[in-house]
Every structure is written in structure tokens, then in C-alpha cells.
C-alpha positions in Angstrom: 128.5 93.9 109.5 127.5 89.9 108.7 126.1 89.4 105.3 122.6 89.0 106.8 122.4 92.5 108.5 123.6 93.9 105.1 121.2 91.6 103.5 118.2 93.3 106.2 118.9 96.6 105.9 119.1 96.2 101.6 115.8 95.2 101.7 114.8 98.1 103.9 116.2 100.4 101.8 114.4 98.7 98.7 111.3 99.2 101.2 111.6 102.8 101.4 112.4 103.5 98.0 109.4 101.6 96.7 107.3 103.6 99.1 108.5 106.8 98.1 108.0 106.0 94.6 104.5 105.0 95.7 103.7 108.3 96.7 104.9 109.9 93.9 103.1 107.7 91.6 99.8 108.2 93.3 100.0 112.0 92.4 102.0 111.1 88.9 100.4 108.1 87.8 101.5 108.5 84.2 105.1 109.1 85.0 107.2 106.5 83.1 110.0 107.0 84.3 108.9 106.7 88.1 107.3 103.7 86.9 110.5 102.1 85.6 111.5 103.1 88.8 109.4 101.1 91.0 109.5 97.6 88.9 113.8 98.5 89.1 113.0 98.6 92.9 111.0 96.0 93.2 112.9 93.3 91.1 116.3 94.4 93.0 113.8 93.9 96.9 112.6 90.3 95.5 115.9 89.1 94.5 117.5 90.4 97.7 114.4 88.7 100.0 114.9 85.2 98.0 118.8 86.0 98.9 118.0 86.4 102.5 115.1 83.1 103.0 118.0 81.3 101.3 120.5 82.2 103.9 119.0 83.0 106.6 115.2 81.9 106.4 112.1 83.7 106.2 111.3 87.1 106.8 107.3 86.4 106.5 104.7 83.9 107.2 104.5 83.6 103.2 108.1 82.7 102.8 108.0 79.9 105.2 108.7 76.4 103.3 105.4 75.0 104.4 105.7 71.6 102.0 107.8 70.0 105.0 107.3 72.0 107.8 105.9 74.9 109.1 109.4 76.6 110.0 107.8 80.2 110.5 108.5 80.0 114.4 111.2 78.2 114.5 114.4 80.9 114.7 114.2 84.5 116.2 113.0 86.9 114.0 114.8 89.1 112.1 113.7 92.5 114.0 114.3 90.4 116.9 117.4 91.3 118.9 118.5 87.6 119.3 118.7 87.3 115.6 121.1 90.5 115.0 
């Protein structure tokens, strides 16, 4: 598998953790250690998106470098089977 694949499906895997821990937390909202949890998760899916914009570019409209260009539309995108 390339490095961006693995790179795609890590972040989907963050994705799906942080949801599940959102459901837990909406029925445990005092739950610390769900809660260290979630910010564990969510540090680990921010690092790996900044990983994946840096090689491979972004993954959504808000990650575009819009101070030169608007580069949103540029390449295929990633769910798109030209970019696999």
C-alpha cells in the first residue's frame, strides 16, 4: 500500500474512533478518561491530516492553500478512484 493510502485510511480510523468516543461521551459526559481519549484521538487525526495536505494535498476545501491559489480542484480527490 503507498504511503498516501495508509496515510487515508489512518485518518479514517482516527474518524471512527473520535465518533465512537463521541457517542460515548454524549451519554458519559463526565468520563475523564473517554475524554483523554478523544483529545489523544484527535491530536494523532490532525497531525496525520497536516501529514497528508503536505504530501499529497488537501482533503477539504479548508485545507486548500488559498494565499496563492485556490488549489481545491485541481487533483482528483482522495475518495476519487483516480487518486487511489
Amino acid at each position: 500500500m503507498t504511503d498516501k493510502k495508509n496515510l487515508l485510511r489512518t485518518i479514517q480510523q482516527y474518524d471512527f474512533m473520535l465518533y465512537d468516543l463521541q457517542l460515548y461521551l454524549n451519554t458519559h459526559p463526565s468520563c475523564t478518561a473517554a475524554m483523554q481519549q478523544y483529545r489523544k484521538y484527535k491530536a494523532l487525526k490532525q497531525a496525520a491530516e497536516e501529514q497528508y495536505v503536505q504530501l499529497c494535498g488537501p482533503l477539504t476545501a479548508v485545507q486548500s492553500d488559498t494565499e496563492t491559489k485556490w488549489n481545491w480542484t485541481e487533483n482528483p480527490w482522495p475518495w476519487e478512484k483516480e487518486a487511489n
